[in-house]
N, C-alpha and C positions, 0 to 999 in steps of 0.2 A: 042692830042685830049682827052685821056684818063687821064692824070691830070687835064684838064678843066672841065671834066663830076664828077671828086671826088671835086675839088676845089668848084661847084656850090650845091655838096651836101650839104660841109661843113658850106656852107654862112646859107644854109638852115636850117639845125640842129639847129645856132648858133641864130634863128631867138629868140627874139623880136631884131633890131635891136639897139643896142646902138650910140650916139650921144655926144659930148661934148660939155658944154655950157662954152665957154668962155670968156662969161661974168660973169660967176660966179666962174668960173675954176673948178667948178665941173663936176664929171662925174654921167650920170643922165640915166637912163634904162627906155625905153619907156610900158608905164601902160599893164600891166600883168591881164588878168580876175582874178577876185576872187571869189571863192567858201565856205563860209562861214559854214564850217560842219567841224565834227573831228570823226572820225572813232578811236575805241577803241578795244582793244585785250590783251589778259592776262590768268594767272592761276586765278584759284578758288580753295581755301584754307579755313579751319575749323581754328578758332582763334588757335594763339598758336603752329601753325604747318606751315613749311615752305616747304610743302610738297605740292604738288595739289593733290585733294580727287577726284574720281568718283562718291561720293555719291550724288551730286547735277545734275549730267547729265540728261540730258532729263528734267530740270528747266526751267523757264523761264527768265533772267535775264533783267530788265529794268533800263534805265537812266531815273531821274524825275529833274525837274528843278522846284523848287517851289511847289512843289506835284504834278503836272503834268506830262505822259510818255512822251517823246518826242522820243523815241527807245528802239527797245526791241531786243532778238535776243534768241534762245537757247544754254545751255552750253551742251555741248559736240556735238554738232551736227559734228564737223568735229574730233577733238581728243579729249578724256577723257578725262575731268578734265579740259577742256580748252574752251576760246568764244571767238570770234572771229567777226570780220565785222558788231560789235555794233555802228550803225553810227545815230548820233543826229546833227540835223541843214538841212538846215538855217533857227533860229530863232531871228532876230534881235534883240526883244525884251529883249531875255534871253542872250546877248553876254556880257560877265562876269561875270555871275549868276554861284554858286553854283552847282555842277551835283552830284548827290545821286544815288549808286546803289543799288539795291532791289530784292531781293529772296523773293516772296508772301510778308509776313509780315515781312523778316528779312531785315534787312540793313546794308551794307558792314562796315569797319571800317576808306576805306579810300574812299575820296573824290575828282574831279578835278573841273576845269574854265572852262567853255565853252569859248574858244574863245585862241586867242594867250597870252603866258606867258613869261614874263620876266624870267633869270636866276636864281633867285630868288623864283619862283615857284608864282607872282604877276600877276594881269591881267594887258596886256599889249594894250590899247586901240586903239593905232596910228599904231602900227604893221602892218604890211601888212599879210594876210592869205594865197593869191598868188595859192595854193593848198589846199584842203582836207587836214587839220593836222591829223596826223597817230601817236595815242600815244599808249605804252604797261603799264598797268597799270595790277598788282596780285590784288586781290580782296580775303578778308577773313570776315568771316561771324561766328559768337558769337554759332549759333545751323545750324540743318536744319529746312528748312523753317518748317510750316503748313500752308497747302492750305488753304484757304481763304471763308470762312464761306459764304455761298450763302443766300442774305437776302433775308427774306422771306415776301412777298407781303401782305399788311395789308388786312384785312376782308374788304369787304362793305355790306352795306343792299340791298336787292332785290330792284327790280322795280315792277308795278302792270302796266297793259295795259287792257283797256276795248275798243269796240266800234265795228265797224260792218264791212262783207265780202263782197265783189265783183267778184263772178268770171265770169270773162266777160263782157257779158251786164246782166247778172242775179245778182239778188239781194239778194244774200244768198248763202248759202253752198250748196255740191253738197246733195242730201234727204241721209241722213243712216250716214252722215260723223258727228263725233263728238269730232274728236280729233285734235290739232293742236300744233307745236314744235317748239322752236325757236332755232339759232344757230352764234354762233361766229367764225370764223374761222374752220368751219365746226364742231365744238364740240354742241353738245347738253345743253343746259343752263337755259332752261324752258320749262314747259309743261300746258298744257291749256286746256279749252272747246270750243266745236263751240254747237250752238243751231241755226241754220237757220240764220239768216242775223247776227248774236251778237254771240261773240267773248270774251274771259277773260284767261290773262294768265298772268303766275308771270315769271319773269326774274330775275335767282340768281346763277348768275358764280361764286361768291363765293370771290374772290379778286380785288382789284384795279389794277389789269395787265389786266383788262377789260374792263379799263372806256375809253368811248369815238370810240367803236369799235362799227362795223355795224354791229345788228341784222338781220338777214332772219328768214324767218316764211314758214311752210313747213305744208302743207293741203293734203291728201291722193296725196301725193307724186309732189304735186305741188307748187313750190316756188314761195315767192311773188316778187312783183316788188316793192311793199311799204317796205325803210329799217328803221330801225329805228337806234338812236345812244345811247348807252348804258348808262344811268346817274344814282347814287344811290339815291337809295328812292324817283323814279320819279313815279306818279301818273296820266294817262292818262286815263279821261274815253270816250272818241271820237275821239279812233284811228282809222283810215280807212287803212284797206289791201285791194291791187288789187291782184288779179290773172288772169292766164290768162284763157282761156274757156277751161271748167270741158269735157272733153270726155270718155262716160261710158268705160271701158273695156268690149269687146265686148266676150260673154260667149263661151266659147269652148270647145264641147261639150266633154265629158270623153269615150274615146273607150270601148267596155264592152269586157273586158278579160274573154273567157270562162276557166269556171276552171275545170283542168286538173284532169280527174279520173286515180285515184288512179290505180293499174295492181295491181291486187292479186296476190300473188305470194305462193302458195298453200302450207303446214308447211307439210314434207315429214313424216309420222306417224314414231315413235319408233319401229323397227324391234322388234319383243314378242320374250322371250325367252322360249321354250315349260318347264312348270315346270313337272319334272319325277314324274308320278305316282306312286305307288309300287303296287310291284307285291305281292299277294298274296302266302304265302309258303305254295305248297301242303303239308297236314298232311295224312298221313294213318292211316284213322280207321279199324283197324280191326273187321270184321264181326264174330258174335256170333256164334259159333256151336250149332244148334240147339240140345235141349234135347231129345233121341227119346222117344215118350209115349207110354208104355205097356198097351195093352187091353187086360184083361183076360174073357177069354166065359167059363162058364158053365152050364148043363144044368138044374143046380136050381137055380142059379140066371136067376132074371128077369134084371137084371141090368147092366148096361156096370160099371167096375170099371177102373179109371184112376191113375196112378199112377206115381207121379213124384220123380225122386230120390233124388230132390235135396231140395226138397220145400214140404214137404205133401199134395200134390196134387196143387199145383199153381204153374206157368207154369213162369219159371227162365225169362220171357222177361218182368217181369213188373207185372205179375199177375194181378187177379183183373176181374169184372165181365165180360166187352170187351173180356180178354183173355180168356176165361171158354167158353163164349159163341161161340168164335171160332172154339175150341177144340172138342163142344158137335156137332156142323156142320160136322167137318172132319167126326166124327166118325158116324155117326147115316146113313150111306149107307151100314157098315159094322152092325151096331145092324140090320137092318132091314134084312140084309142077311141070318144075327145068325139065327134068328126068321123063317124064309120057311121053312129053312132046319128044325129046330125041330116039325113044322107042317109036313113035308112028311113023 
């Protein structure tokens, strides 16, 4: 039982079944799908060197057939220096054409056929393909590439648009509005006036990567429903924009913040530092010994005589008529006394 379950694998395996035809006594293989693509794989190498380079990794390497891509793949995506699972076809048109490989601007030095080849490295027309052909091709390249110049979009001239607003069933802009924007793909591209029902604005994106794209128009914040399509140096003076109905924003009203008094916060005075007085140094003055004054009495004079011993007759504190007149006070209780006595 167990050689009949391997015997029917084998029929299987062995399948498309073969046939003899002998009437022609040939032996003939019953028609096989064909897949008409060739998958390509190889090193990447700098001319002159039979070495593969890393310096082309992370590249973009393409197959062109007549200037056209028809496959592309990255070099190094799975090993350095190497590409792999670069597959072009099916293109019937192109089966025996020439295949060109291409680094941005650089191009390989060698070449294959799209399609099956004779021994001889010929295209082989009649050939059966039967599989995806899987060929290893090295690929060497003169420099490294330069990426590839991004062309740049020619100028156009503006447009001009004139004509009148709709918003809603009103016949004019909303009152106070005077401004209006247009836009391309959300970019801003023109600006404009409104005056009440009439409208004026210039359109100028600036390049031909514009032309043919749908303007919108934008009125305090309202977009219109009328588009326009973008043409150079188009001239409209009775354009009609719709919008849809203008709704005031309703005012609201601003809370009044009380504002917040200040707290004193009282500035604590500078402790005084007492400045030392001075003290006055007691001096001792020594006081004067008085001079004592001799009174002499006799009884023929009528006269008190005074007599100083240091000053003839002025009185050592200063002299002078205050002092005399002192002097003649002290004494004149003792003259008056002199005097009785020489009366009794």
């Amino acid at each position: 039982m167990l050689k009949r379950i391997k015997l029917l694998l084998l029929l299987l395996l062995l399948s498309p079944v073969m046939f003899v035809n002998f009437s022609h006594n040939k032996i003939q293989a019953q028609d096989i799908p064909e897949l008409h693509m060739v998958i390509y794989q190889g090193d990447v190498m700098m001319s002159g060197s039979f070495a593969k380079t890393s310096s082309l990794d992370g590249l973009k390497l393409e197959a062109r057939i007549l200037g056209e891509t028809i496959g592309s793949t990255v070099i190094g995506e799975n090993l350095t220096g190497r590409f792999s699972g670069l597959e072009i076809g099916p293109r019937a048109e192109y089966e025996g054409e020439t295949v060109e490989f291409w680094i941005g601007n650089e191009k390989s030095t060698e070449s294959d056929i799209f399609g099956p080849i004779t021994p001889s490295g010929d295209y082989c027309p009649g050939c059966t393909w039967s599989l995806p052909l899987s060929r290893s091709i090295n690929l060497h390249f003169n420099s490294i590439p330069q990426p590839t110049p991004t062309p740049i979009p020619a100028s156009v001239e503006p447009s001009f648009l004139t004509g009148s607003i709709i918003f809603g069933s009103v016949l004019s802009a909303p009152t106070g509005i005077s401004d209006i924007e247009a836009f391309i793909d959300g970019e801003l591209v023109g600006k404009g006036s409104v005056n009440g029902p009439d409208f004026s604005i210039t359109i100028d994106p600036g390049n031909e990567s514009y032309l043919g794209k749908s303007v919108i128009f934008k009125i305090a914040g309202y977009e219109s429903k009328t588009k326009y399509i973008f043409a150079e140096e188009d001239f409209i003076t009775s354009f009609k924009l719709f919008f849809p109905e203008y709704i005031p924003p309703t005012a609201t009203p601003t809370p009044v913040v009380p504002t917040a008094i200040p707290t004193l916060v009282p500035t604590p005075e500078p402790t005084r530092t007492p400045t030392p007085v001075p003290q006055p140094t007691a001096t001792y003055t020594p006081t004067a010994t008085p001079t004592p004054i001799v009174i002499s009495t006799s009884s023929d004079s009528s006269g008190i005589i005074l007599e100083d011993s240091d000053s003839g007759g002025c009185n050592s504190r200063g002299g002078g008529a205050a002092s005399l007149s002192l002097i003649i006070l002290s004494a004149a209780p003792l003259y008056l006394l002199n005097r009785r006595k020489r009366k009794s």
